[in-house]
C-alpha positions as CSV (number, residue, x, y, z in Angstrom):
1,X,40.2,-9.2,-15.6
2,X,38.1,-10.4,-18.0
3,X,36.7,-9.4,-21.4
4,X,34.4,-11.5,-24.1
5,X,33.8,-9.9,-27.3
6,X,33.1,-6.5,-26.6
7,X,31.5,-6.8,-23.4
8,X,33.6,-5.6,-20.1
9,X,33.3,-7.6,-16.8
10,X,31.5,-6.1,-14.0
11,X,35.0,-6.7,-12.2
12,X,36.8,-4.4,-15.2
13,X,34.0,-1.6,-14.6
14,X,35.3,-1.1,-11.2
15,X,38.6,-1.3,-11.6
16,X,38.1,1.5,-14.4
17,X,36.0,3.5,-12.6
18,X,39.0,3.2,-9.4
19,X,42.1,3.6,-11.9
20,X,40.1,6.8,-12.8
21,X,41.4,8.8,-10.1
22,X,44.7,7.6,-10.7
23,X,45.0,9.7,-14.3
24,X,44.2,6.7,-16.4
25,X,42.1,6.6,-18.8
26,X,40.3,3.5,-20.7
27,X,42.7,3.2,-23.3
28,X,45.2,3.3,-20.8
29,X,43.6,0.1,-19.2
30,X,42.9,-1.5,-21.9
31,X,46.5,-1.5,-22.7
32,X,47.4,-2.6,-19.8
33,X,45.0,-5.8,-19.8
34,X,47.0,-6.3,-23.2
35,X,49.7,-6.0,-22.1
36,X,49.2,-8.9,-19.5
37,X,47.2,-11.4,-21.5
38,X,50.2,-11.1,-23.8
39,X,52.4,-12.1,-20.9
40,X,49.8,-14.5,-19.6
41,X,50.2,-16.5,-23.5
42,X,53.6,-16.3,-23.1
43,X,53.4,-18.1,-19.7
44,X,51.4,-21.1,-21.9
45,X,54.2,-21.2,-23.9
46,X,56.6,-22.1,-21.2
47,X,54.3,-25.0,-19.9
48,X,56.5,-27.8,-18.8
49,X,54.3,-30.6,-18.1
50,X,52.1,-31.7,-20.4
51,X,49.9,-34.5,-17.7
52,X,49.4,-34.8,-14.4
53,X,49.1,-37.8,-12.2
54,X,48.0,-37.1,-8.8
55,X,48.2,-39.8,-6.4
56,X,45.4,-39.4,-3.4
57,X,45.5,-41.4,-0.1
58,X,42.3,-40.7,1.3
59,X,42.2,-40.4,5.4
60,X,45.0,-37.9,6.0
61,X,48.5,-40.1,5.6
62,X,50.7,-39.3,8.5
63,X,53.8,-38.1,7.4
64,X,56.0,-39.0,10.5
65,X,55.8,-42.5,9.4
66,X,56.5,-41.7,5.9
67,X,58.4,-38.5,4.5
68,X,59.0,-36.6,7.5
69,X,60.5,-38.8,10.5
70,X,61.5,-37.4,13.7
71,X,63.8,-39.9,14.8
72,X,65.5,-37.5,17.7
73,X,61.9,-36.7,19.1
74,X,60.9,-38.5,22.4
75,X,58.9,-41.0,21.5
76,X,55.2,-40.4,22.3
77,X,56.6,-37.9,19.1
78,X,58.6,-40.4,17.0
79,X,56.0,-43.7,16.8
80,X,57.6,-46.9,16.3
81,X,58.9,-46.8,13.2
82,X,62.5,-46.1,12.2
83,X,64.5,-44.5,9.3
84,X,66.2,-45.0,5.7
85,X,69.1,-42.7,4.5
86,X,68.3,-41.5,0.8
87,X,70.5,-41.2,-2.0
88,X,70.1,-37.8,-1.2
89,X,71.6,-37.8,2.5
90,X,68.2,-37.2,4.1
91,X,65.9,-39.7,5.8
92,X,62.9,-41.1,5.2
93,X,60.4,-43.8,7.3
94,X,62.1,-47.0,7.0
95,X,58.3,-47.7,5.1
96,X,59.6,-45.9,2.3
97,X,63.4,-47.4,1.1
98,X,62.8,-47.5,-2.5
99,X,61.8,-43.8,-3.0
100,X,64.3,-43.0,-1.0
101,X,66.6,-44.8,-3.3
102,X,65.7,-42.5,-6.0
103,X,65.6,-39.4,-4.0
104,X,67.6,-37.6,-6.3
105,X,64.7,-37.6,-9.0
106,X,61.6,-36.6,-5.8
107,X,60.3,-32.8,-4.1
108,X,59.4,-33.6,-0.6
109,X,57.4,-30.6,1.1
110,X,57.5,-31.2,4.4
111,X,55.6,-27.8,5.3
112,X,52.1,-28.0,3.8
113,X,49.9,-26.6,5.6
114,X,45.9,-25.4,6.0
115,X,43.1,-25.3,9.1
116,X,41.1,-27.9,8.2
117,X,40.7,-31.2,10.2
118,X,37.7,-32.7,8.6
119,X,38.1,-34.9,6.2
120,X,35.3,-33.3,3.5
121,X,36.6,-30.2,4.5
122,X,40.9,-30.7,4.0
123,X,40.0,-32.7,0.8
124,X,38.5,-29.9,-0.9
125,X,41.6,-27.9,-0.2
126,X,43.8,-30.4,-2.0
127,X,41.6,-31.0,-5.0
128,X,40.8,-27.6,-5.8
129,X,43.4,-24.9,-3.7
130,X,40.3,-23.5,-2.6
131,X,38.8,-23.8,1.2
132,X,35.1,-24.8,0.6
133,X,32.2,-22.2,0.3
134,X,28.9,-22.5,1.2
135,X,27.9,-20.7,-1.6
136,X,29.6,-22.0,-4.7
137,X,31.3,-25.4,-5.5
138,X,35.0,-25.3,-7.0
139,X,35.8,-27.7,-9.8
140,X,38.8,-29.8,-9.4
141,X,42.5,-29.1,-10.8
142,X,41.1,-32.1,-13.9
143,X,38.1,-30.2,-14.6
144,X,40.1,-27.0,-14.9
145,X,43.0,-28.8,-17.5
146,X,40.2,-30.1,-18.9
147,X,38.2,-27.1,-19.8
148,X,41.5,-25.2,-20.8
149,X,43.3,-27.9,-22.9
150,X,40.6,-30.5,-24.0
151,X,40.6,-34.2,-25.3
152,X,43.9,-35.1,-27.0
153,X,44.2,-38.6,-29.2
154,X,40.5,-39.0,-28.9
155,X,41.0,-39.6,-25.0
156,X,39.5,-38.1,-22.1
157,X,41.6,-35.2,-20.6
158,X,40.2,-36.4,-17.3
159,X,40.1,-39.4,-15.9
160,X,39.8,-40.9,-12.7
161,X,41.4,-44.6,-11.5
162,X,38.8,-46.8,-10.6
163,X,36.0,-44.1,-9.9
164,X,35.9,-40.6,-9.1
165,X,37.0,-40.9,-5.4
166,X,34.7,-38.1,-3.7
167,X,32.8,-34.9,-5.1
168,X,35.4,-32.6,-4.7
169,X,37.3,-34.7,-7.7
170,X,34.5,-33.3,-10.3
171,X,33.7,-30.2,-12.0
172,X,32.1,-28.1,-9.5
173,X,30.8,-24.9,-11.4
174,X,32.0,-25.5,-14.5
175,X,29.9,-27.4,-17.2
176,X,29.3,-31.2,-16.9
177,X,31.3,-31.8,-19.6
178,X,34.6,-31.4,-17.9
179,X,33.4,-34.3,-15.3
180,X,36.0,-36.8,-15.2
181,X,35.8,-40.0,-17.1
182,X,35.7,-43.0,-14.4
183,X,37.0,-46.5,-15.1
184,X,34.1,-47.7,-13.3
185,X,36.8,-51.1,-12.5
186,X,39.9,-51.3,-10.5
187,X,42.9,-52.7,-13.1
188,X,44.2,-54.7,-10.3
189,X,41.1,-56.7,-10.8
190,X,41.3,-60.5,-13.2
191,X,39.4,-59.7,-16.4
192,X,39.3,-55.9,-15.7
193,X,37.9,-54.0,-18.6
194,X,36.9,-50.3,-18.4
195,X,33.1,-49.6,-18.3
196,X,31.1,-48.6,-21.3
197,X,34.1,-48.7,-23.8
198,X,33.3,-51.8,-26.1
199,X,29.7,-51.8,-28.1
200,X,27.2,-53.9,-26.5
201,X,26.3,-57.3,-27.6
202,X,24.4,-57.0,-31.1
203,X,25.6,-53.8,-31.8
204,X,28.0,-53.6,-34.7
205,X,29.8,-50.7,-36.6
206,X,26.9,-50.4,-38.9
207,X,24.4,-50.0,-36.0
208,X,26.3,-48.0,-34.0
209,X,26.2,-45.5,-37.1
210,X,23.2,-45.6,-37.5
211,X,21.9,-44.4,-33.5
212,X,24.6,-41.9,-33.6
213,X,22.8,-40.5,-36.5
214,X,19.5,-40.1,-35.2
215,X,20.7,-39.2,-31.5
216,X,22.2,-36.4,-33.5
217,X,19.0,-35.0,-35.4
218,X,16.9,-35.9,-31.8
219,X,19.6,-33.4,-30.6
220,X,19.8,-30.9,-33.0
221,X,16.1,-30.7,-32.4
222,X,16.0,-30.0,-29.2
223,X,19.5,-28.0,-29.1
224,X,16.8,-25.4,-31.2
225,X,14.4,-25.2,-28.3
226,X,17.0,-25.4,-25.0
227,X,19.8,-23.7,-24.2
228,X,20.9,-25.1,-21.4
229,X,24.2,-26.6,-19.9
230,X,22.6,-29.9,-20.0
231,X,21.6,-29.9,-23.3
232,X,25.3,-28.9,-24.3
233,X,27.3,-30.7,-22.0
234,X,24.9,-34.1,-23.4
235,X,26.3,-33.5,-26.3
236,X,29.7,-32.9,-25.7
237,X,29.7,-36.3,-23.7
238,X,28.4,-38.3,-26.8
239,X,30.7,-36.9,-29.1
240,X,33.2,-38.2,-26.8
241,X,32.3,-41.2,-26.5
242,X,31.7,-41.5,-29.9
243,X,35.4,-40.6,-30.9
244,X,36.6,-42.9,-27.5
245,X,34.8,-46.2,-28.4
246,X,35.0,-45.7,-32.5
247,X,39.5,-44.6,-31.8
248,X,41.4,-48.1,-31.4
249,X,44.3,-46.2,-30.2
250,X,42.0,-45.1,-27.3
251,X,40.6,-48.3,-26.8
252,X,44.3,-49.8,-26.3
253,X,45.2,-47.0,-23.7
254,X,43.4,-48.9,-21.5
255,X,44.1,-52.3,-22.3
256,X,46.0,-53.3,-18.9
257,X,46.9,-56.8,-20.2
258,X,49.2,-55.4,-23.2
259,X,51.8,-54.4,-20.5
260,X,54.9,-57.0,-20.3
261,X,54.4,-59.1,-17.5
262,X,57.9,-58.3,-16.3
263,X,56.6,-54.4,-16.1
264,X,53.5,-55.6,-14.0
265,X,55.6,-57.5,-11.9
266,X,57.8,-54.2,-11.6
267,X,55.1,-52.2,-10.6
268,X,53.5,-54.9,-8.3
269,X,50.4,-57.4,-8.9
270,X,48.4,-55.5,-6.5
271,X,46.3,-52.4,-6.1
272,X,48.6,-49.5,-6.1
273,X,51.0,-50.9,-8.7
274,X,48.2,-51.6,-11.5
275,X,46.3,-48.7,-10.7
276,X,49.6,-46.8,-11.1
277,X,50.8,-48.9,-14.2
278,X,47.2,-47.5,-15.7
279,X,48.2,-43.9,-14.9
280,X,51.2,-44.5,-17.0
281,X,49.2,-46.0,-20.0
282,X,46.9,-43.2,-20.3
283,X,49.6,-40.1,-19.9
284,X,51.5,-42.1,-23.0
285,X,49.0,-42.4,-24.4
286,X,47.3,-38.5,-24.1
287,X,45.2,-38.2,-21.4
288,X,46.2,-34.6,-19.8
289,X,45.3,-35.2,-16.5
290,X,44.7,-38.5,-13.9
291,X,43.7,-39.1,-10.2
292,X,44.1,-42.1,-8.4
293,X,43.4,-43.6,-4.9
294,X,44.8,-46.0,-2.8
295,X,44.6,-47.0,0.7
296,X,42.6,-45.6,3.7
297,X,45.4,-44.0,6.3
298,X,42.8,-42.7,9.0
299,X,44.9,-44.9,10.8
300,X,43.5,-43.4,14.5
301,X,44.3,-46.7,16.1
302,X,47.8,-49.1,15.9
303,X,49.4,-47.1,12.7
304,X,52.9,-48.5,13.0
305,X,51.3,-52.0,11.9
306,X,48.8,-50.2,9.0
307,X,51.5,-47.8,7.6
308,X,54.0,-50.9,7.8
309,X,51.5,-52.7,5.8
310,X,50.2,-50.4,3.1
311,X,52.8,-48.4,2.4
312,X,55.0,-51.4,0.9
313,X,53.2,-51.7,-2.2
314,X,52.9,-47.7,-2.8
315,X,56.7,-47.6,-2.2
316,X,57.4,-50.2,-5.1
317,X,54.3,-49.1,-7.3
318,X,55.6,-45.1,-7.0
319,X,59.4,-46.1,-7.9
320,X,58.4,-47.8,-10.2
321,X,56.2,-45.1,-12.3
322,X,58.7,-42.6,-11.4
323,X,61.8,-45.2,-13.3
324,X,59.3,-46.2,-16.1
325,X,58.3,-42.9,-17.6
326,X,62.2,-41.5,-17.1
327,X,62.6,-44.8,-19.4
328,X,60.6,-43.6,-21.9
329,X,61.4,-40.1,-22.0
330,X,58.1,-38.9,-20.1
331,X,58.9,-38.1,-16.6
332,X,60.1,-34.6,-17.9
333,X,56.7,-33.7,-19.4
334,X,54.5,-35.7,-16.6
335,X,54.1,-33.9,-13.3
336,X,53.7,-36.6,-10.2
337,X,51.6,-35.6,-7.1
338,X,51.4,-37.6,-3.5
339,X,48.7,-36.1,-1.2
340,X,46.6,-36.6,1.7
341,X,43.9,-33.9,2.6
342,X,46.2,-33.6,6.0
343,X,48.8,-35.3,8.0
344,X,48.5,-36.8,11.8
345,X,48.7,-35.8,15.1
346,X,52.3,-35.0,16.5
347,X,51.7,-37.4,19.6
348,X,50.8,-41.2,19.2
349,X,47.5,-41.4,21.1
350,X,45.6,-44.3,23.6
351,X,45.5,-46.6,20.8
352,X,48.8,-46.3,19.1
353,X,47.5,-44.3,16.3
354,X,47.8,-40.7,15.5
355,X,44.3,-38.4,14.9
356,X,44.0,-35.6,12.3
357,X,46.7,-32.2,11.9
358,X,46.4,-30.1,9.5
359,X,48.8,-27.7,10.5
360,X,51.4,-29.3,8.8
361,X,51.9,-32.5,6.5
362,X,53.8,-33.3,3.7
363,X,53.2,-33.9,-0.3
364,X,55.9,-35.3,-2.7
365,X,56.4,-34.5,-6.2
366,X,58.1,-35.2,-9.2
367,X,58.6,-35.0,-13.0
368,X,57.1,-32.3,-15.1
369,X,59.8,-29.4,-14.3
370,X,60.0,-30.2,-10.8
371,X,63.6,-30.2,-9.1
372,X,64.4,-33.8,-8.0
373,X,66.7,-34.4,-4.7
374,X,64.7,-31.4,-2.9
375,X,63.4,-31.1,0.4
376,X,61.1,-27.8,0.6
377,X,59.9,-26.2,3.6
378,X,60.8,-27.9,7.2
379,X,58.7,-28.4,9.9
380,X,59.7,-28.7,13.6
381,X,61.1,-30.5,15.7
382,X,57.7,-32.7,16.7
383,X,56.5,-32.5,13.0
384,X,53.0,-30.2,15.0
385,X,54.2,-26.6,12.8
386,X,56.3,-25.6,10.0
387,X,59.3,-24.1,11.1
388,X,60.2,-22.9,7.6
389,X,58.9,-21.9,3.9
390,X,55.4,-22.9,5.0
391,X,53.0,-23.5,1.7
392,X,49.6,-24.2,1.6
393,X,46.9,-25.8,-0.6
394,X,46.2,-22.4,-3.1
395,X,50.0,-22.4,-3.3
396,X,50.7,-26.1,-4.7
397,X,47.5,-25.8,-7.1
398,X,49.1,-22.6,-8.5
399,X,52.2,-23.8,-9.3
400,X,51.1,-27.1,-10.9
401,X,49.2,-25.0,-12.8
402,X,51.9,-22.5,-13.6
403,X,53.9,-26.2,-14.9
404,X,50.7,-27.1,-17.5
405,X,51.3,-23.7,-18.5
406,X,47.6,-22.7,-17.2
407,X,47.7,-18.8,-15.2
408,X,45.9,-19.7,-11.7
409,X,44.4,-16.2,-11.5
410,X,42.8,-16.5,-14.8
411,X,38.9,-16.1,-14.6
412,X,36.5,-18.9,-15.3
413,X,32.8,-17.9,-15.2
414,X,30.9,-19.6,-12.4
415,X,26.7,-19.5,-12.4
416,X,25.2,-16.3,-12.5
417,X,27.5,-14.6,-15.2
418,X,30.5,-14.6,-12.0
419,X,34.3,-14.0,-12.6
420,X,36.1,-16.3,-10.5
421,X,39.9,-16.8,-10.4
422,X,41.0,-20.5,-11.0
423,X,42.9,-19.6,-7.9
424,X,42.8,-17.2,-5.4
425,X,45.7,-15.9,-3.7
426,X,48.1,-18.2,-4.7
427,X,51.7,-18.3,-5.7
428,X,53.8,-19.8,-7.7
429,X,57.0,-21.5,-5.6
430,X,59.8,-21.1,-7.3
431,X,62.2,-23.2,-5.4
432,X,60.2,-26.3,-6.6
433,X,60.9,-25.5,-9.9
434,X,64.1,-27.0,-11.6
């Protein structure tokens, strides 16, 4: 329910008009809705997590070679591949022996679960907790902490490491000025240096001043005869990069090559560990929410030998995030997400690889209020269904959200003056929550 200045929602007019019959009147109702946006500000104030790194690995990651082995299945079931005890007791893919020696502080879910077997399709679910629509486009879980929270320390709430990895990372219907802020450069990369941060060639302090100040009459001008989105969301981008490139603090966020080269090393000299050591850097430094990519795991042909191969560096890069904000006193106030828009198929196929499940899969969390050393949800015995405590997509976007302190059935208002939910029809899962 939803109510700006003195004007009702068309969503309030009906439920008035059905509460009606009930012996309610309008003031009843409306002290009712008070009644729960009071409870929905005291939910803010519980937030636990103040950021958000979400890990993507594009391609649908299969999760019997990584968090959920079947090593007792036959094995057309099993792959390959064998297991690693955890400090925990459990077992993990012998792919994944450094996690599993911090087991104690990571959520598996080994019972995700949606209907979607297209890529496009399953990675819309993950990034938004929404199935897609034909008829409207849902922003992403960083465009919605975004528009709630804002910048903080002059730094994007939203960014994405190196580039926004598809279109279901952006801001769907809600302005263009909760788009995420893209790198534009991979940190792994020699010389790496984020795009359009430093003042081109010629331009001083003095200069810069100076365009600012007539972009901002040019603007004012035309902000006068338009009222658009584009008009506003223009000028909510410059102002942000004004206070980004003009903020040294903000400049050093993302100065890779400031890091100890023993912390590098820790993380890895490669792709997943920089890009991971640059997730770090920006949640220390205030940036509310970050998505990364690494890898490609639609691994439909010989997946022992590609999850044996990626999976190394992510396993050192991930423990290694996970040890380094607990370090610094961050991991309690940064939630970590693993995901893949959908696992694998339960049998190996004609070309030793597995092809696309959604029916079940599994995501790992941890930090940000999250209980550590918990397995949630099971699935079966040839990893094809969850056997217990299934969860989908709209449930794992509701409860990060319920974590940054954000109420998932809160309405945002899409084109054409509509109410819609941030989620819809999701739940908060308490047994993640420590």
């Amino acid at each position: 329910m939803r109510c700006e200045g003195n004007r009702l929602s068309r969503r309030t007019m009906l439920t008035v008009g059905a509460i009606g019959g009930l012996g309610l009147n309008l003031g009843d109702f409306l002290a009712m809705r008070q009644a729960r946006a009071e409870k929905k500000q005291y939910d803010f104030l519980e937030a636990k997590a103040q950021s958000v790194i979400h890990i993507f690995l594009p391609g649908g990651m299969a999760h019997q070679e990584s968090f959920d082995p079947k090593p007792y299945a036959p094995i057309e079931y099993r792959g390959e591949c064998t297991t690693v005890k955890t400090k925990t007791g459990e077992v993990f893919c012998e792919t994944l022996p450094k996690l599993a020696g911090i087991a104690d502080k990571l959520c598996v879910i080994r019972s995700m679960t949606h209907g979607e077997a297209a890529h496009e399709r399953g990675t819309h679910n993950m990034f938004t907790g929404y199935r897609p629509s034909p008829a409207l486009i849902f922003p992403s879980m960083g465009s919605v902490v975004s528009h709630e929270y804002g910048p903080r320390n002059n730094l994007p709430p939203y960014v994405c490491i190196p580039n926004v990895p598809n279109e279901f990372a952006a801001n769907g219907y809600l302005s263009s000025s909760f788009a995420p802020f893209s790198l534009g450069a991979d940190p792994a990369n020699n010389g790496f240096r984020v795009q359009d941060l430093n003042l081109p060639n010629g331009v001083d302090d003095a200069r810069f001043t100076r365009r600012r100040t007539a972009l901002e009459a040019v603007n004012d001008h035309f902000v006068k005869k338009e009222k658009s989105d584009s008009v506003g969301a223009l000028n909510t981008f410059y102002e942000r990069a004004y206070s980004l490139i003009s903020s040294q603090q903000a400049r050093e966020a993302f100065n890779i090559e400031a890091e100890p080269a023993n912390i590098r090393d820790e993380y890895g000299r490669n792709t997943a560990g920089q890009r991971l050591l640059m997730a770090r850097r920006l949640v220390a430094a205030g940036v509310r929410f970050v998505t990364l990519t690494y890898g490609g795991w639609d691994m439909h042909n010989n997946i022992t030998a590609g999850m044996r191969n990626q999976l190394p560096a992510l396993d050192q890069g991930l423990t290694a995030l996970i040890n380094d904000l607990e370090r610094n006193g961050l991991l309690a106030s940064t939630l970590i997400m693993v995901s893949s828009e959908f696992g694998r198929t339960p049998k190996i196929n004609g070309n030793a690889g597995r092809d696309h499940w959604p029916k079940v899969f599994s995501v790992m969390l941890a930090g940000g209020g999250i209980k550590g050393g918990l397995i949630y949800g099971t699935s079966n015995s040839t990893a094809s269904e969850p056997d217990m405590d299934a969860m989908g997509p709209e449930d794992l976007a509701t409860t990060v959200y319920h974590q940054l302190g954000i109420v998932a059935d809160k309405e945002l208002m899409a084109p054409g003056d509509r109410p819609i939910e941030i989620v819809d029809g999701g739940k908060v899962v308490k047994g993640l929550l420590a």
